[in-house]
N, C-alpha and C positions, 0 to 999 in steps of 0.2 A: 799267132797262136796265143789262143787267152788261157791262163797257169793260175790253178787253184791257191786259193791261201796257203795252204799247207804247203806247196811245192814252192811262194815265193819266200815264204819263212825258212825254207830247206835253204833256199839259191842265197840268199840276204845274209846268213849264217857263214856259207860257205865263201861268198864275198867279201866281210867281213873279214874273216878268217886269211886270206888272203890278201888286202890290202894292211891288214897288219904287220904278215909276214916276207910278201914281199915288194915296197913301198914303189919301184917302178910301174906297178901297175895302178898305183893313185894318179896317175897324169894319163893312163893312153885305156881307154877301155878296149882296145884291140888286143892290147898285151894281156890284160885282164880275162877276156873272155880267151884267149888259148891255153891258160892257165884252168877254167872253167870245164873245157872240153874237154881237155888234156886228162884232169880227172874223172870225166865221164866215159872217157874210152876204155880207159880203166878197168870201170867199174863193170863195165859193162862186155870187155875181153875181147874188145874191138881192137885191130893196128888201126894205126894213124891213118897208115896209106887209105883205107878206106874211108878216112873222114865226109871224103865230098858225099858219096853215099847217105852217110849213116844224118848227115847235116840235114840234107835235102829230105829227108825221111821224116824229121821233127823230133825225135828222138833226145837233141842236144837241147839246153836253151838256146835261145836267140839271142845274137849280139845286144838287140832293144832292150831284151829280156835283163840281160846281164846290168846293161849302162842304167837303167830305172833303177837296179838292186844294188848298184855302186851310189848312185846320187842319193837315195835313200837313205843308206848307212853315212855317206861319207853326211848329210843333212844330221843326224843324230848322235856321229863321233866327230867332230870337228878336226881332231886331228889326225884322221886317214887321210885330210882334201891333202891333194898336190898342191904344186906350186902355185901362186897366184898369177895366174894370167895376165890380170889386170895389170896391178904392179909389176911385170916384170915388162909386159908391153909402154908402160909407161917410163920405164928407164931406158929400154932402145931408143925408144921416139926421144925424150933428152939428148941420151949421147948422138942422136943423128942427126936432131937441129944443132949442139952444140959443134957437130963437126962442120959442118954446113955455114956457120958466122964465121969461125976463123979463115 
């Protein structure tokens, strides 16, 4: 589903707005986007329970949709990104060759 400027500046906003406030969702865009939908059911005076529905229909953004509007922002606020993956991959891998000599 391709999303006008306007509606990515809406989603970007409301992403933003969100990885500010609740920083779990800087590491997992899964968390992120039911955080996303959540207030789109909302909005919209849908229960949950009928998400599959309302998903399937295109009505919600798309998880794709959301994770572009996360890397975006998180590219322009630096301090939204999560944790470093790199880095923190690089300290396992340490402590599991250093377990592995003794």
């Amino acid at each position: 589903m391709s999303i006008s400027k306007e509606l990515k500046e809406l989603l970007q906003n409301k992403v933003k707005n969100i990885l500010t406030n609740i920083p779990i969702t800087r590491d997992c865009d899964r968390q992120l986007s039911v955080y996303i939908w959540k207030n789109q059911l909302s909005q919209l005076n849908i229960l949950e329970i009928d998400f599959l529905k309302v998903y399937t229909s295109k009505l919600l953004y798309s998880q794709e949709s959301i994770g572009r509007a996360k890397r975006k922002i998180q590219e322009k606020y630096p301090e939204l990104k999560g944790l470093d993956k790199k880095e923190e991959s690089k300290k396992v891998i340490k402590i599991l060759k250093d377990d592995n000599i003794k």
